[in-house]
C-alpha positions, 0 to 999 in steps of 0.5 A, a space after each residue: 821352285 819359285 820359278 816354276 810356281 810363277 810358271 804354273 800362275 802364268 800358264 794357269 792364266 793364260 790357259 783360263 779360257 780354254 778348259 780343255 787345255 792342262 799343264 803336264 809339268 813344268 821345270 826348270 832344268 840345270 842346263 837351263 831350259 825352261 820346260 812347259 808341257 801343255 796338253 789337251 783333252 784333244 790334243 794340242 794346237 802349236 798356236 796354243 803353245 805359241 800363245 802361252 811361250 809369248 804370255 810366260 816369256 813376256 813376263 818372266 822378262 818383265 818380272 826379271 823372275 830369271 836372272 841367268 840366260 835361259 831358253 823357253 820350251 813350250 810343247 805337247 809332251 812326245 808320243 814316247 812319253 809316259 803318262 803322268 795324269 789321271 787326265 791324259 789316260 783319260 784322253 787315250 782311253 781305248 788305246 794300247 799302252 804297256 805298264 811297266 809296275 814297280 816290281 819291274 814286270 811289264 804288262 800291255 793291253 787296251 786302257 778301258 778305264 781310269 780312276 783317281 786309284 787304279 787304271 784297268 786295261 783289257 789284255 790277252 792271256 793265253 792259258 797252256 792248250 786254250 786260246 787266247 781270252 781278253 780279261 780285265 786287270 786292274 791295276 793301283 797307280 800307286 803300283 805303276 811305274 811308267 805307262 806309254 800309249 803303244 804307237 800302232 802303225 795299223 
């Protein structure tokens, strides 16, 4: 865990100047692969991610922090991704996502609205005999289990 904690102070030093710039997680993983994932409240550039590869590798060498061979992995997270901050449904408020809730149902919808507590998405329900209605449904994070932004090809 230390690794990661150095990680997270260098990436958070790199990134300082550039608020609309976050970290989405960061591992070490057993086959050893230093895994950074960087977002942005507009996306990401690769030159971003360039930068903070060059920052971290620099001084995780010149620390020694590693001491096994290990491969450094900067990106944005992929579009299959699940969403994991408060911040990154933020940023796709208006797109579809599907909501897979702990019981195991799964719900899809627009994302209209975010909170620290709860996520609100806009979904059709069609009722036996009526037409389809858009109703709002209102959904506690803490009830979630995955939520991926639906890919539309439109």
């Amino acid at each position: 865990m230390q690794v990661e904690n150095r990680v997270k102070e260098l990436v958070e030093e790199k990134i300082a100047d550039r608020p609309d710039l976050f970290i989405v997680s960061i591992r070490m993983l057993k086959s050893g692969v230093l895994e950074i994932l960087l977002d942005g409240d507009s996306g990401i550039p690769i030159a971003d991610c360039v930068a903070v590869s060059r920052h971290v590798g620099f001084h995780l060498e010149e620390e020694n922090v590693i001491e096994n061979a290990y491969r450094l992995e900067v990106s944005s997270p992929g579009v299959d991704s699940p969403l994991v901050l408060v911040r990154q449904y933020e940023k796709n408020i208006g797109r579809d996502i599907r909501i897979k809730l702990e019981d195991g149902t799964k719900r899809e919808g627009k994302l209209v609205a975010i909170t620290s507590e709860a996520v609100t998405i806009e979904e059709k329900v069609k009722e036996k005999g009526k037409k389809a209605e858009l109703k709002e449904a209102i959904f506690p994070l803490n009830q979630i289990q995955e939520t991926k932004v639906l890919i539309s090809f439109k």
